[in-house]
VEXDREN-2710 file (C-alpha; in Angstrom, 1 decimal):
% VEXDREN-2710
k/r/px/py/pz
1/UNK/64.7/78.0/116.2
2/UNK/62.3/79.4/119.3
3/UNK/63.9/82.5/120.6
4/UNK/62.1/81.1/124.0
5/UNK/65.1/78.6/124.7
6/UNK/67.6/81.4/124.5
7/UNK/67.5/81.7/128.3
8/UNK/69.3/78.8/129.0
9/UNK/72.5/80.3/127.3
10/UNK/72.2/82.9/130.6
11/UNK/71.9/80.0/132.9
12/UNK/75.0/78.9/131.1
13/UNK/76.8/82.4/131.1
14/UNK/75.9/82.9/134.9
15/UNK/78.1/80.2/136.1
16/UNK/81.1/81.4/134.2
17/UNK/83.8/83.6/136.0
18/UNK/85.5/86.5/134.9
19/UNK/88.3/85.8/133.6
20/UNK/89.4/89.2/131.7
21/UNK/92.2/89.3/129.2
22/UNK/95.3/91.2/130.1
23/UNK/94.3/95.4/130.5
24/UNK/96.5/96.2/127.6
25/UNK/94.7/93.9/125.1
26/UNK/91.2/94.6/125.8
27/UNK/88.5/92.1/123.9
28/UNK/87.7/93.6/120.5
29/UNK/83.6/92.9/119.4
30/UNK/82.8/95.2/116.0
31/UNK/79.0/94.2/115.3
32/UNK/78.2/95.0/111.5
33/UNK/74.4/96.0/111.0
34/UNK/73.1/95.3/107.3
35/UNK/71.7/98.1/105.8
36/UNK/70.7/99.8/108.5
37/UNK/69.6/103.3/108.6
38/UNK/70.8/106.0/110.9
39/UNK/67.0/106.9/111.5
40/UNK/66.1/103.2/112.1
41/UNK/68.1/103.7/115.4
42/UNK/66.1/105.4/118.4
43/UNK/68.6/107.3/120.1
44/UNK/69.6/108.6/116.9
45/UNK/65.7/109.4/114.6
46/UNK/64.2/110.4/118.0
47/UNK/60.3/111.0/117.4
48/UNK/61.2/110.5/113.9
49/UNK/61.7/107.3/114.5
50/UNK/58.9/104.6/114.4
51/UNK/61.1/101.4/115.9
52/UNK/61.5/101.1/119.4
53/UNK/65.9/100.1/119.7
54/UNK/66.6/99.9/123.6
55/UNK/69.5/98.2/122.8
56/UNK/71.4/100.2/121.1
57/UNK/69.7/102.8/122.9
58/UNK/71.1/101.9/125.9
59/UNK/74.6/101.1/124.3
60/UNK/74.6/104.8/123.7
61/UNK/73.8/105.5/127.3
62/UNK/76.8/103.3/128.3
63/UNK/79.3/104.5/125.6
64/UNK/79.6/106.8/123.1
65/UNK/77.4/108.0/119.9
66/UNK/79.3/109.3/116.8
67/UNK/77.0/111.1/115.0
68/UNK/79.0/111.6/111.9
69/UNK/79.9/107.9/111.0
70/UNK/80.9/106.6/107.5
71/UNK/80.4/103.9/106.2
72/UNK/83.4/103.7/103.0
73/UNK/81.3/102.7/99.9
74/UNK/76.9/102.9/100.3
75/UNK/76.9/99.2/99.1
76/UNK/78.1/95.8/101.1
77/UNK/81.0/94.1/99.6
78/UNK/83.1/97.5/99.4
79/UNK/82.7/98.1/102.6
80/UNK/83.5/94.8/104.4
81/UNK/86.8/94.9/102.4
82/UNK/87.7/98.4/103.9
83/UNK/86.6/97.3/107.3
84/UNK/89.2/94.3/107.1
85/UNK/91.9/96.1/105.4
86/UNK/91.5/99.7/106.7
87/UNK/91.9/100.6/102.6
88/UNK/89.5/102.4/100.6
89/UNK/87.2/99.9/99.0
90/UNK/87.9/101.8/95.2
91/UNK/91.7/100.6/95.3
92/UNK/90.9/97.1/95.1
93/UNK/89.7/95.5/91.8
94/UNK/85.8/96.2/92.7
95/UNK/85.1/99.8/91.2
96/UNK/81.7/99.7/91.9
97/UNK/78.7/97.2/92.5
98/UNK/78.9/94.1/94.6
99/UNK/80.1/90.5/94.4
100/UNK/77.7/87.5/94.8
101/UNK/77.6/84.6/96.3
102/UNK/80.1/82.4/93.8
103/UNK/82.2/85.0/93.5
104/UNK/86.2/85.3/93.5
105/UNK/88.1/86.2/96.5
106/UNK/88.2/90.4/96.9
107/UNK/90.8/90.8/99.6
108/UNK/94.8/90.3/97.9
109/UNK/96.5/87.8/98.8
110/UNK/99.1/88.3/101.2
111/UNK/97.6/91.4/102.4
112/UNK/97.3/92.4/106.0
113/UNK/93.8/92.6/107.8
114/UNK/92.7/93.4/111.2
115/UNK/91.7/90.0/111.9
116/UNK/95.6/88.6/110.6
117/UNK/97.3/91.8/112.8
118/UNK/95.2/91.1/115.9
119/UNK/96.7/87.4/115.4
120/UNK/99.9/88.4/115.5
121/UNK/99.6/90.1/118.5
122/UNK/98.0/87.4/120.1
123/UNK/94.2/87.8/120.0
124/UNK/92.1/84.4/119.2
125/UNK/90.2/86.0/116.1
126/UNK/86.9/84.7/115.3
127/UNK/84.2/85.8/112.5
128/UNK/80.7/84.9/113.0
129/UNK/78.3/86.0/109.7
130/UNK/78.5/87.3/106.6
131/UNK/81.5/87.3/105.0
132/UNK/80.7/88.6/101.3
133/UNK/84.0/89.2/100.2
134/UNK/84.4/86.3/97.8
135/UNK/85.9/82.5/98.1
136/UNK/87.0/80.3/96.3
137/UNK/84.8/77.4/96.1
138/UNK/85.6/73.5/95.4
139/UNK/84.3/72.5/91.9
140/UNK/84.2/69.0/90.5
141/UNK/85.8/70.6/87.4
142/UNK/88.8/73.2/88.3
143/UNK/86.9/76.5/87.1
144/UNK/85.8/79.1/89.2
145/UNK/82.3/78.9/90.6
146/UNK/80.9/82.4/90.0
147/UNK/78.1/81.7/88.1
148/UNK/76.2/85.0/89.0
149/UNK/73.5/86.1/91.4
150/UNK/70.4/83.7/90.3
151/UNK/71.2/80.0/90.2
152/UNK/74.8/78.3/89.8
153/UNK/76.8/76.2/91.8
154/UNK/76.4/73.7/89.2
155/UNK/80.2/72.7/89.2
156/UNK/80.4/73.2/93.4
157/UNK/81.6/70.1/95.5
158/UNK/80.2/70.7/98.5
159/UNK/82.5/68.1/100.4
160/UNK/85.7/70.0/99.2
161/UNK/87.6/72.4/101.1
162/UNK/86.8/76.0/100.5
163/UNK/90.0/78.3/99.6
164/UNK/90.5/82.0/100.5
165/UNK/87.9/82.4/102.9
166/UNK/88.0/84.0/106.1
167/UNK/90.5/81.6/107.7
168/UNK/92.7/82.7/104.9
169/UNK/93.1/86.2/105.8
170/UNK/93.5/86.3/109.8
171/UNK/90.4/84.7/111.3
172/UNK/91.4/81.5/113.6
173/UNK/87.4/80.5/113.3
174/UNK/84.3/81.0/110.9
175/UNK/80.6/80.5/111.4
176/UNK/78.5/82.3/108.7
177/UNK/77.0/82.6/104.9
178/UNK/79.2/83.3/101.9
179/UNK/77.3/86.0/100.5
180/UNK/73.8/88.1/101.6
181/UNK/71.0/86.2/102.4
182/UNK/69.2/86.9/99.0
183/UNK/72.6/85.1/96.9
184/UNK/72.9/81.7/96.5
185/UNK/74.1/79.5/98.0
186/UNK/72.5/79.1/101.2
187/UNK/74.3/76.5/103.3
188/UNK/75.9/77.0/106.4
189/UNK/79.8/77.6/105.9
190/UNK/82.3/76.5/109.2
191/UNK/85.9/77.2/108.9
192/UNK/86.7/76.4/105.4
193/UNK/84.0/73.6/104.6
194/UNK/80.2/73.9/103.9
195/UNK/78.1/72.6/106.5
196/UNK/76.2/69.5/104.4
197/UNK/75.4/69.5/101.3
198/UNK/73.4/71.7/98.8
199/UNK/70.5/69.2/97.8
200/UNK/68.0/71.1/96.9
201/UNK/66.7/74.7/95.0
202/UNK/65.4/77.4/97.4
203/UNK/64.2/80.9/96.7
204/UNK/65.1/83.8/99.4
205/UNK/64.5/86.6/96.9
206/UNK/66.6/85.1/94.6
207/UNK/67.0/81.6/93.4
208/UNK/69.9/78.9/93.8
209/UNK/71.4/76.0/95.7
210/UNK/70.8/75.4/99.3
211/UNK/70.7/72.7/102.2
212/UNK/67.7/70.9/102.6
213/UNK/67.6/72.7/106.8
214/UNK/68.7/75.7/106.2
215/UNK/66.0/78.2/106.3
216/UNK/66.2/82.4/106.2
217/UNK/64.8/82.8/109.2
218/UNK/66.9/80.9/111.4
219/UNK/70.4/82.9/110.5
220/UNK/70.1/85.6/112.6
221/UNK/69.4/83.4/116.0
222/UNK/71.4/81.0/115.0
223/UNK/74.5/84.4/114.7
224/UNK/73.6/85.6/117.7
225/UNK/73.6/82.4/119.5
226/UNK/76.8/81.1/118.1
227/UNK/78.3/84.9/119.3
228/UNK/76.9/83.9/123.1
229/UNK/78.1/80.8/123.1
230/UNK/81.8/82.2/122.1
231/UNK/82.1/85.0/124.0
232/UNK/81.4/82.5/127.1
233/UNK/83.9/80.3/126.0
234/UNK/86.9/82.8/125.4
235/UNK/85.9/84.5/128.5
236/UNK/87.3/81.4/130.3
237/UNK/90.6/81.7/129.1
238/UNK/91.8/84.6/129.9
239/UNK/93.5/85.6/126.6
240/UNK/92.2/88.4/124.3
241/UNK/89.6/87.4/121.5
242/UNK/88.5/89.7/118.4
243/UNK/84.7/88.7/117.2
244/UNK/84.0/90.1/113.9
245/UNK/80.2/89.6/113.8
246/UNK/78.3/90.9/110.2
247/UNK/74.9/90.5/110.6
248/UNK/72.6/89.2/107.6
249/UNK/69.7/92.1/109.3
250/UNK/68.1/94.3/108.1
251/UNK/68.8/93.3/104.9
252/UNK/66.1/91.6/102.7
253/UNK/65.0/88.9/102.5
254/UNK/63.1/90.5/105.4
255/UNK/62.6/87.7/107.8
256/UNK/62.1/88.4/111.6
257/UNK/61.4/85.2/113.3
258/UNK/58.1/84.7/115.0
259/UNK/58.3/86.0/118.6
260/UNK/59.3/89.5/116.7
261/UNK/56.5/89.7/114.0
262/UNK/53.8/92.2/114.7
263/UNK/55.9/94.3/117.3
264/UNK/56.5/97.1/115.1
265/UNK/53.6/99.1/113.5
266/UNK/56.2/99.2/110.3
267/UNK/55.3/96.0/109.2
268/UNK/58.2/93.2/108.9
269/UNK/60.7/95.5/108.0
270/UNK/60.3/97.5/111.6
271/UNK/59.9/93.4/113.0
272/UNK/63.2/92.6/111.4
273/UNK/65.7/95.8/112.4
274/UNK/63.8/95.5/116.7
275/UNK/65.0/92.1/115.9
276/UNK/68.6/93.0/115.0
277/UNK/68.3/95.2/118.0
278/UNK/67.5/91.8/120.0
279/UNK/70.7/90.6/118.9
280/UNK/73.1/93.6/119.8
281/UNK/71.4/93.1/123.0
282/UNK/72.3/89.4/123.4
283/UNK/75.5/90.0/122.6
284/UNK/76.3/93.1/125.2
285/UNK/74.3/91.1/128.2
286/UNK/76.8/88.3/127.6
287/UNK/79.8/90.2/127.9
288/UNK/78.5/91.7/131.3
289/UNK/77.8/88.3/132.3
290/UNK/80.5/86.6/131.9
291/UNK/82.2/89.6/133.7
292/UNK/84.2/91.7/131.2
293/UNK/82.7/94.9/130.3
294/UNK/85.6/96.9/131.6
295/UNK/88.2/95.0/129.7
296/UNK/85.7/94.6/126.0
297/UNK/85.0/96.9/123.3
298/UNK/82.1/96.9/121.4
299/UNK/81.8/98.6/118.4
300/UNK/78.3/98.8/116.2
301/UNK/77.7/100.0/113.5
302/UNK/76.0/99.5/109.4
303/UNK/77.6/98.8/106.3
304/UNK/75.8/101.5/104.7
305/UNK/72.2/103.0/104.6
306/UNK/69.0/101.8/104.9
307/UNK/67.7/99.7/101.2
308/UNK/64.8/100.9/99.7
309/UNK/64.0/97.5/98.7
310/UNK/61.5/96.6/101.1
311/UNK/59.5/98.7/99.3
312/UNK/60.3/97.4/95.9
313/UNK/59.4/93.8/97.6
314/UNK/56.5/94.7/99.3
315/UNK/58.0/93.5/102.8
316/UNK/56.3/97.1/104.0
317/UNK/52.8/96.4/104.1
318/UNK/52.1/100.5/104.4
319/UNK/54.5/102.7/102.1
320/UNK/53.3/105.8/103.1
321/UNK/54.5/105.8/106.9
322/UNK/58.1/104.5/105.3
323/UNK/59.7/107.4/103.9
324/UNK/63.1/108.2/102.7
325/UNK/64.1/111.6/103.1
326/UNK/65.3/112.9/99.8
327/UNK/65.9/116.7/101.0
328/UNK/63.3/117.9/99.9
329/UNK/62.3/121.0/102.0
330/UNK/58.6/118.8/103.1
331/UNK/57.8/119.3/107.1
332/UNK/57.9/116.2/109.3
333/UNK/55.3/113.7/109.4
334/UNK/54.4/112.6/113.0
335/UNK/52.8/109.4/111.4
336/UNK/55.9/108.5/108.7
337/UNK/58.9/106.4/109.8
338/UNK/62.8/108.4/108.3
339/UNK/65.1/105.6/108.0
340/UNK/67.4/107.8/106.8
341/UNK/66.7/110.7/109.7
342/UNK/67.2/114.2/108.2
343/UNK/69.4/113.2/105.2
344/UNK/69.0/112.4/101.9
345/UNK/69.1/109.5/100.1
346/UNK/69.4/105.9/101.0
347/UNK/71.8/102.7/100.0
348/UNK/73.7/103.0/97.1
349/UNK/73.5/106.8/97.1
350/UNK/76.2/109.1/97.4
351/UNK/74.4/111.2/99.4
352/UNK/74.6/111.2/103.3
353/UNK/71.2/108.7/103.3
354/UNK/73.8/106.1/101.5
355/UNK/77.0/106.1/103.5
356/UNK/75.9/108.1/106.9
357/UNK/75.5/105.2/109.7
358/UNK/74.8/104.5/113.4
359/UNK/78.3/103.9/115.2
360/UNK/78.1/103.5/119.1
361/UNK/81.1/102.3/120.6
362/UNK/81.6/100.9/124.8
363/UNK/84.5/100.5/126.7
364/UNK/83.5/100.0/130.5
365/UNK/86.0/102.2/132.6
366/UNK/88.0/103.8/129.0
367/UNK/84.7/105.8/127.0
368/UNK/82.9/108.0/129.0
369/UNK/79.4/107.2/129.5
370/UNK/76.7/108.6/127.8
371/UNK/79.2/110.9/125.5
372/UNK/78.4/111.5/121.7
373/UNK/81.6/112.6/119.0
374/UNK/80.6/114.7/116.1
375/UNK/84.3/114.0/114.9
376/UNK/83.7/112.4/111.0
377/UNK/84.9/109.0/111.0
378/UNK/84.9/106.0/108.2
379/UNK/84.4/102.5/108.9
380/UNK/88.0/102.0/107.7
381/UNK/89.9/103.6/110.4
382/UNK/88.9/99.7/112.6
383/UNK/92.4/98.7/111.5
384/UNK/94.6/101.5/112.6
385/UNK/92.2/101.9/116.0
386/UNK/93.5/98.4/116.6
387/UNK/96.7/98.6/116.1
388/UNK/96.6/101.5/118.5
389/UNK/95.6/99.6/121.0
390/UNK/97.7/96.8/120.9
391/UNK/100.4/98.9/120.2
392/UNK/101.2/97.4/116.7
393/UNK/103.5/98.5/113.9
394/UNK/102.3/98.7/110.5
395/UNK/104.4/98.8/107.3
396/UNK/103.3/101.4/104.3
397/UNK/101.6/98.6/102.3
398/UNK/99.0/98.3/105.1
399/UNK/96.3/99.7/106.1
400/UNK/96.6/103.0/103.6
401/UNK/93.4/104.9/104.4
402/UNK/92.9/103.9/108.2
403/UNK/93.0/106.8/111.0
404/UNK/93.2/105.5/115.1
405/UNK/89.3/106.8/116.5
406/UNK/90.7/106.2/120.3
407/UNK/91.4/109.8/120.5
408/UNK/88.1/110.2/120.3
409/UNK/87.1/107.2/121.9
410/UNK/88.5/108.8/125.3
411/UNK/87.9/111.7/124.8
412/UNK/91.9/113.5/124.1
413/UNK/91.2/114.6/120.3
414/UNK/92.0/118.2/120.2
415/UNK/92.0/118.3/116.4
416/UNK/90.2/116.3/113.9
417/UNK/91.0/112.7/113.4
418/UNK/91.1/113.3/109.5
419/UNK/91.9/115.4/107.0
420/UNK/89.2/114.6/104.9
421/UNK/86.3/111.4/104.3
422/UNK/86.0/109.8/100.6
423/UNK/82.7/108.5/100.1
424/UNK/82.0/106.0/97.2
425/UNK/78.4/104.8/95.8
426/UNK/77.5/101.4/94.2
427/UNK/78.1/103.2/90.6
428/UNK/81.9/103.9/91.6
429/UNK/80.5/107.9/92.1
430/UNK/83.3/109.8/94.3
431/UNK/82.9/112.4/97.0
432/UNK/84.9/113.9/99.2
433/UNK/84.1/115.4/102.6
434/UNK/86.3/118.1/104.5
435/UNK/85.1/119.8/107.2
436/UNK/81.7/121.0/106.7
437/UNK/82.5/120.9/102.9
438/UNK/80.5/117.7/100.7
439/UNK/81.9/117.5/97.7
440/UNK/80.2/114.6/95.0
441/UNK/81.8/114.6/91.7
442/UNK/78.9/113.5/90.3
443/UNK/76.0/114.5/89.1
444/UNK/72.5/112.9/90.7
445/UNK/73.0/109.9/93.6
446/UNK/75.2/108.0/92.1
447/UNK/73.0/105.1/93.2
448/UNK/69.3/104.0/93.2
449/UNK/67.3/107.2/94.1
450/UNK/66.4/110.5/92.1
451/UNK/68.3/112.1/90.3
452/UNK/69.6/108.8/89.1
453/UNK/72.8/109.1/87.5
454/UNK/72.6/110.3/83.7
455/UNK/74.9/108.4/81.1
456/UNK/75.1/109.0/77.8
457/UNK/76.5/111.7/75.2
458/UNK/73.0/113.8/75.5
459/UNK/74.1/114.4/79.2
460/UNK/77.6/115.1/78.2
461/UNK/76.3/117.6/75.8
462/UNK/74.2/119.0/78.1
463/UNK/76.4/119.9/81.0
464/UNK/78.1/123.0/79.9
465/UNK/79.1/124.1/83.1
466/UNK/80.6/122.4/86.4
467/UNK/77.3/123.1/88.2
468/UNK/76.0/120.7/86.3
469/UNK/78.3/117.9/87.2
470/UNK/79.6/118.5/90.6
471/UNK/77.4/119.2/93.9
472/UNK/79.2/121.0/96.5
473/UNK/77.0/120.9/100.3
474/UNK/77.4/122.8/103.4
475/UNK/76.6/120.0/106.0
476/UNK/76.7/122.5/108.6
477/UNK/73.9/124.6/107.2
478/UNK/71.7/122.5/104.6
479/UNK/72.7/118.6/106.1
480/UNK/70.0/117.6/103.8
481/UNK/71.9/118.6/100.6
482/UNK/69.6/120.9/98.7
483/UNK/71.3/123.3/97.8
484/UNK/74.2/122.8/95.0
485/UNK/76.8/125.5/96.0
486/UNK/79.6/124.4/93.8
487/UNK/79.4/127.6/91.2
488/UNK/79.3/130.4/93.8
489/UNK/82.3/128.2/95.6
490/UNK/85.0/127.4/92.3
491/UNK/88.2/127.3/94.5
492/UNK/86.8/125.3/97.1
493/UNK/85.8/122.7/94.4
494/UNK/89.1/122.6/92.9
495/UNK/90.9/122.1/96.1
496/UNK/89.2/119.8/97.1
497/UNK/89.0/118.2/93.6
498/UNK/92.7/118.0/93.8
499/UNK/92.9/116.4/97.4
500/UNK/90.3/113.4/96.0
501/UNK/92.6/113.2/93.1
502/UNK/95.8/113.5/94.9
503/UNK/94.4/110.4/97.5
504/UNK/93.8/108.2/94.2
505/UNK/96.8/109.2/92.8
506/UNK/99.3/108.4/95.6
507/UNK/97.4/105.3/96.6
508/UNK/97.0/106.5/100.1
509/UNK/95.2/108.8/102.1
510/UNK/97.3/108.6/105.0
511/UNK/101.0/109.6/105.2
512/UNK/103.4/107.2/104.0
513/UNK/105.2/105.9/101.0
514/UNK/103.1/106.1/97.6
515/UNK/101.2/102.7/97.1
516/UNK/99.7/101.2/94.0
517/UNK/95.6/100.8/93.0
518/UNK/94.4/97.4/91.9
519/UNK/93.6/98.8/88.6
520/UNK/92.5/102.0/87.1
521/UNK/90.8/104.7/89.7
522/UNK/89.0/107.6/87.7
523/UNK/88.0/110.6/90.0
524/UNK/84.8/111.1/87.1
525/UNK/82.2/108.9/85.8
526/UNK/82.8/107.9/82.4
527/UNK/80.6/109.8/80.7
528/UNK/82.1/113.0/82.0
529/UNK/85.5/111.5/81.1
530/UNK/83.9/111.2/77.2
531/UNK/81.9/114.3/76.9
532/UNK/84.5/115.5/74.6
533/UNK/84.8/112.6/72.1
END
């Protein structure tokens, strides 16, 4: 696809009248970055930041920054099955990793989702991406296509009808992949059937089944095409849409198309995320187009924290001006790029680096221009800020863990939204955040970067003491996390110990009747669970 021809989709857009859905149902866009750092966003890095954004820099000018925005679980899957069902990723079956491509539905059936609650209260909802929340695919033999994250889709009929998708849980209409763009398969997915047929073998990172057309570079302009293209049609009728729009950027395989490559002295990887800004752009210029900015809005954000697998993959072609913060007390480099700004860690990590994200939200006429909230908020609370603001009712078995933002949104909050964050890393590693307070109850990350998590009964043996298993921050004075204060602080561990405990326990963060898991929750990794057998 040449980026070039996207100008005719504003000759098409400029001809379109505004035709604005009634004031109390305002348009509902909630962009999802992929692994996108909060330093790998201008307005937010600042001269630590080596990408130019002015897309989302200018959102920010028209809307308002949160600069304390959580994304529920440092890893992809977990997340988009909080942002859907506005409850905590750890209560569903998934304790910690992701699913692939193949995999099984995530998401229960029968339970509610924004997407299925915006329906009822008679939005048009439409997804447009990457869905990675499992389906269940047609197979020439009956059994289940999850054949893991290389290969498979051996048994697959790609002329079948796919079940438990996204048109099974709320969406009207689907565009997108199954999975990320580095799982198999890599076909084109609308509605509930694959687009073709898998024909051949294809390697983007990993290896498996794909369409002979379908090519990694294309998926982003094709996304933000197809979101153009739908916002000008729904425009025209006057009723209220939802686009749900997860983005397969920056996510490896790192693939910016060619009008983008060279335009960052990062290499591909800075290419790839001015690329994704692109997109965000396209996507705001249409809705002012077509004439309802006042009436529309827009929410992005990340599903967690910038990868360090660029690096692993080489897609950085100079490692030394790509750094990831790991709190370590080392002055700023004018010449090195902070994906993750001034915190530590990165994806995966249960540190702020994993789960801390860029979140700008617009609403023409409803958020103040040029505002910024230092309120925390988690990526969950999308299905109880909804239903806010359609006025809907929801039933204890819904939406457990989700808090309404819009007091914050216009600006009314005169307390804080929540009583306390749990954060979650892609080793099912817990911490809880209450006011300035950071408790992990862990020991290490809890994902990918040092201290990586121990395991084993030599670790066991050797933590003696809870400083050596917990890490209790002061965000408010160290944001970085380098300095353990959990054994000079023993009641404020334990209360807030119990709270964690008391949210797994009850099955709900928010008030409400007591709900059940999927499964057993532990608070403690396992081998802290062990350490005495």
């Amino acid at each position: 696809m040449n980026l070039l021809t996207l100008p005719l989709l504003v000759i098409l857009c400029s001809g379109v009248a505004a035709f604005a859905a009634p004031a109390e149902k305002p348009n509902i866009i909630y962009i999802l970055a992929d692994d996108w750092g909060l330093g790998d966003v201008k307005t937010y890095g600042g001269e630590r930041c080596k990408i130019d954004t002015p897309h989302m820099d200018r959102l920010a000018e028209k809307g308002m920054k949160f600069t304390d925005a959580h994304s529920s679980s440092s890893v992809c899957t977990p997340t988009r099955y909080s942002i859907l069902t506005g409850r905590y990723n750890w209560r569903s079956r998934l304790k910690g990793g992701v699913l692939n491509g193949f995999s099984a539905p995530l998401i229960e059936p029968g339970r509610e989702t924004v997407a299925s609650m915006l329906k009822k209260n008679g939005y048009t909802t439409i997804m447009i991406g990457k869905w990675h929340l499992g389906m269940d695919f047609p197979t020439t033999d009956g059994k289940q296509a999850d054949t893991g994250f290389n290969g498979g889709g051996d048994n697959v009929d790609w002329k079948g009808v796919i079940k438990n998708g996204p048109t099974a849980v709320g969406f009207d209409k689907y565009w997108g992949i199954s999975a990320s763009l580095d799982m198999p398969p890599f076909i084109w997915i609308e509605n509930d059937r694959f687009v073709g047929e898998c024909t051949t073998e294809k390697k983007f990172v990993r290896k498996g089944p794909a369409h002979q057309d379908f090519e990694d570079v294309d998926v982003l302009p094709t996304l933000t095409e197809k979101a153009v293209e739908t916002i000008t049609r729904e425009a025209k009728t006057g009723e209220p849409f939802f686009i749900y729009m997860p983005l397969n950027s920056p996510h490896s395989p790192t693939v910016p198309s060619e009008q983008f490559r060279g335009k960052s002295p990062l290499g591909l990887y800075g290419d790839f995320v001015m690329e994704t800004d692109w997109s965000v752009g396209q996507v705001v210029d249409a809705v002012e187009r077509v004439g309802i900015a006042d009436n529309t809005l827009i929410i992005v954000t990340a599903d967690n924290g910038c990868s360090n697998w660029p690096l692993k993959h080489n897609e950085v072609r100079d490692p030394e001006h790509f750094k990831f913060r790991m709190g370590e007390n080392e002055p700023d480099d004018p010449a090195t790029h902070y994906p993750s700004d001034i915190y530590r860690g990165h994806k995966a990590d249960i540190y702020e680096g994993g789960h801390r994200v860029p979140f700008i939200a617009r609403w023409d006429g409803k958020v103040k221009a040029g505002s910024i909230s230092n309120d925390p908020v988690c990526l969950v609370d999308l299905f109880a800020t909804c239903a806010d603001i359609v006025g809907a009712k929801t039933n204890d078995s819904t939406a457990e863990d989700s808090v309404s933002i819009l007091p914050a949104l216009f600006g009314t909050a005169s307390k804080p939204l929540r009583e306390a964050v749990v954060h979650h890393s892609i080793n099912g590693s817990f911490a809880i955040r209450q006011g300035k307070w950071k408790l992990a109850l862990c020991p290490g990350s809890g994902g990918w970067s040092n201290p990586v998590p121990p395991s084993g009964k030599k670790n066991a043996a050797d933590a003696e003491s809870i400083k050596d298993w917990v890490q209790l921050y002061d965000l408010e004075a160290d944001p970085a996390e380098t300095k353990n204060l959990a054994s000079s602080h023993p009641e404020r561990v334990a209360d807030m110990t119990a709270l964690a405990q008391r949210y797994i326990d009850k099955g709900r963060s928010t008030p409400g009747a007591a709900q059940q898991n999927n499964g057993q929750t532990f608070l403690y990794p396992a081998w802290i669970r062990n350490r005495d057998k």
